[in-house]
N, C-alpha and C positions, 0 to 999 in steps of 0.2 A: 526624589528628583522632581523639579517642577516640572508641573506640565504648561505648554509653549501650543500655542498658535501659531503656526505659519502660514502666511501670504504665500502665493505665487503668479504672476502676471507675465504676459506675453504677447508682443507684439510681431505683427510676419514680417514687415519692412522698418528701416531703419529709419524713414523720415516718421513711422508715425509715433504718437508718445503716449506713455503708459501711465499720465496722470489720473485720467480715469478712475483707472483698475488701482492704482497704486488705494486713493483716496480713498476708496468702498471699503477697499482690506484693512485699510487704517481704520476705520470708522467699524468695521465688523471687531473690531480689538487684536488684529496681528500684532503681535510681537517682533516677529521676522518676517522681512518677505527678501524673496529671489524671485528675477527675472529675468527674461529673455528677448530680445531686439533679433530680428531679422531673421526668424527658425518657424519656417512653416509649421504647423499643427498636425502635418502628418508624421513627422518625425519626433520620435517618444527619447531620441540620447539629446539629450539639452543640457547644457552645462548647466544655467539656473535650474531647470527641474531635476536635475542630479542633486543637484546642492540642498534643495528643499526634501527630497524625499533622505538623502541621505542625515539632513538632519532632526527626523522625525524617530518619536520613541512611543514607548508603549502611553497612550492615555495621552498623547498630541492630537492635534487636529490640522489639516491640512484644508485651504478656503483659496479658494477662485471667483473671480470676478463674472466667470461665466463656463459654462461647461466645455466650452470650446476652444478656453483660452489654454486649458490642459489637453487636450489634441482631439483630433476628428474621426481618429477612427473607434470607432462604437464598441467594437470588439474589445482595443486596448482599451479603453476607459474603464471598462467592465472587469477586465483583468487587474488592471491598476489598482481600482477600488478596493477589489475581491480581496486582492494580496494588500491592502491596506488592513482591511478590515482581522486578516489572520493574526496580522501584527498588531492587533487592537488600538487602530488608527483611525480616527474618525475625519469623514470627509465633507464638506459642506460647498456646494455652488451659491453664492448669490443671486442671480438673477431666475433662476430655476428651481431655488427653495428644497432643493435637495439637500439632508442634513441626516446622514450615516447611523448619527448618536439618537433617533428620534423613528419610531415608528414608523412614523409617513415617510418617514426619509427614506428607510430602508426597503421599503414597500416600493418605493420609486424605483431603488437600484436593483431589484428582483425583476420590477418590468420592464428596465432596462437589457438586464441581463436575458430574457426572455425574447426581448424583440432580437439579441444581440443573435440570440442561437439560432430561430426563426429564418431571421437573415442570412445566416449559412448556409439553412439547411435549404430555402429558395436558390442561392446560388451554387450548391450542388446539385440540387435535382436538374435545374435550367441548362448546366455544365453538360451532363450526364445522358440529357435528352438531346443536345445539341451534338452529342457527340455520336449518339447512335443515330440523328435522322442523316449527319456525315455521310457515318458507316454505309446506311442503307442506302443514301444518294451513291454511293462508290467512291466518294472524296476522301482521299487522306485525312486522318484524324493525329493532332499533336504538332510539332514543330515543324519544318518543312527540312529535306535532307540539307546539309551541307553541300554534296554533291549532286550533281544528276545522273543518269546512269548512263549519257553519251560521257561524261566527264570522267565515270567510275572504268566503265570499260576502254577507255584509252590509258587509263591509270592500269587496269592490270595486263593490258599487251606489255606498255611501257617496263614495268616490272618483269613479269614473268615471262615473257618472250623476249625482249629487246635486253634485258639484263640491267636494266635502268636503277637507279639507288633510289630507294625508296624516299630518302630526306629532302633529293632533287626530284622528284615528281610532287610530292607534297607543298615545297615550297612554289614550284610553279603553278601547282595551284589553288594558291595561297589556303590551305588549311595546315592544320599538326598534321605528325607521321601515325599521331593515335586515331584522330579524323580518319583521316587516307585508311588505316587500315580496319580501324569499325567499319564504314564503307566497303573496303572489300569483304569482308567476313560476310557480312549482311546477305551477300546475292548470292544467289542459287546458281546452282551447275549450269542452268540455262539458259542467265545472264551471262555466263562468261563465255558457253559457246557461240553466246549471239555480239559478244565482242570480240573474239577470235574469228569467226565469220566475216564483220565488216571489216576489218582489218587484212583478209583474208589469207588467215592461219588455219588450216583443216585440222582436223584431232580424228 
């Protein structure tokens, strides 16, 4: 089977144009190239970058005009490569001289991969610390309820005392009946006697 160079080039918006990028990959010796018009760099399902990877075989090489023009986030790049590399796929940047098939090259993509993990592991520690000074301030940690719990204890008089259909208190308001009733489940005995109370239903 021959082995094929492939091009791949991409631009984020549709007025700009890919002569550029086209010319360099011509001139690096592509054989094929695939592109993309108007697909940000954060998103990795591209039709031309499908095309290209899907036409890539063992002892291909896959060449970009710039590290960025195959996407932005550091992570995937690193994965891309990685799972390039399994399938013994060599990857080459142009202007970054990144070149898979060559020592330095691959020495580049390890401290790539290195800053990639680095990177993580700063934004979980940063996550983690951010979540217990929360905690310790007494602030809610994670998403904020759906409901509040003047909303939740008028929902379970509504219910449980009034006889009210669960599907019409949900829809009024405006959550699921799955919502609605995570939310009830959630509160303690003490929340519902403190909305039995304002409601003033004695138990």
């Amino acid at each position: 089977m021959k082995i094929k160079t492939v091009g791949y080039a991409r631009v984020s918006t549709d007025d700009q144009r890919l002569d550029l990028q086209l010319s360099a990959l011509k001139a690096a010796g592509c054989t094929q190239i695939f592109s993309d018009k108007g697909i940000s760099g954060a998103e990795f399902a591209r039709p031309g970058l499908d095309m290209a990877i899907g036409n890539l075989r063992t002892g291909d090489t896959l060449i970009v005009w710039r590290l960025d023009r195959l996407g932005r986030s550091l992570k995937r790049l690193v994965e891309l490569v990685d799972q390039f590399g399994k399938r013994g796929i060599q990857f080459r940047s142009l202007n970054e001289a990144i070149d898979t098939s060559s020592s330095g090259g691959r020495l580049v993509f390890h401290m790539m991969a290195a800053l990639s993990e680095f990177e993580r592991n700063l934004i979980s520690e940063r996550t983690r610390a951010g979540m217990e000074a929360a905690r310790q301030g007494g602030r809610r940690v994670g998403r904020p309820p759906s409901l509040n719990i003047s909303q939740v204890s008028a929902a379970y008089v509504s219910i449980y005392i009034e006889g009210e259909d669960i599907d019409i208190v949900a829809s009024r308001l405006k959550v699921s009946k799955r919502t609605l009733r995570r939310s009830l489940n959630a509160n303690d005995a003490q929340l519902q006697r403190m909305s039995l109370e304002k409601y003033g239903v004695r138990t």
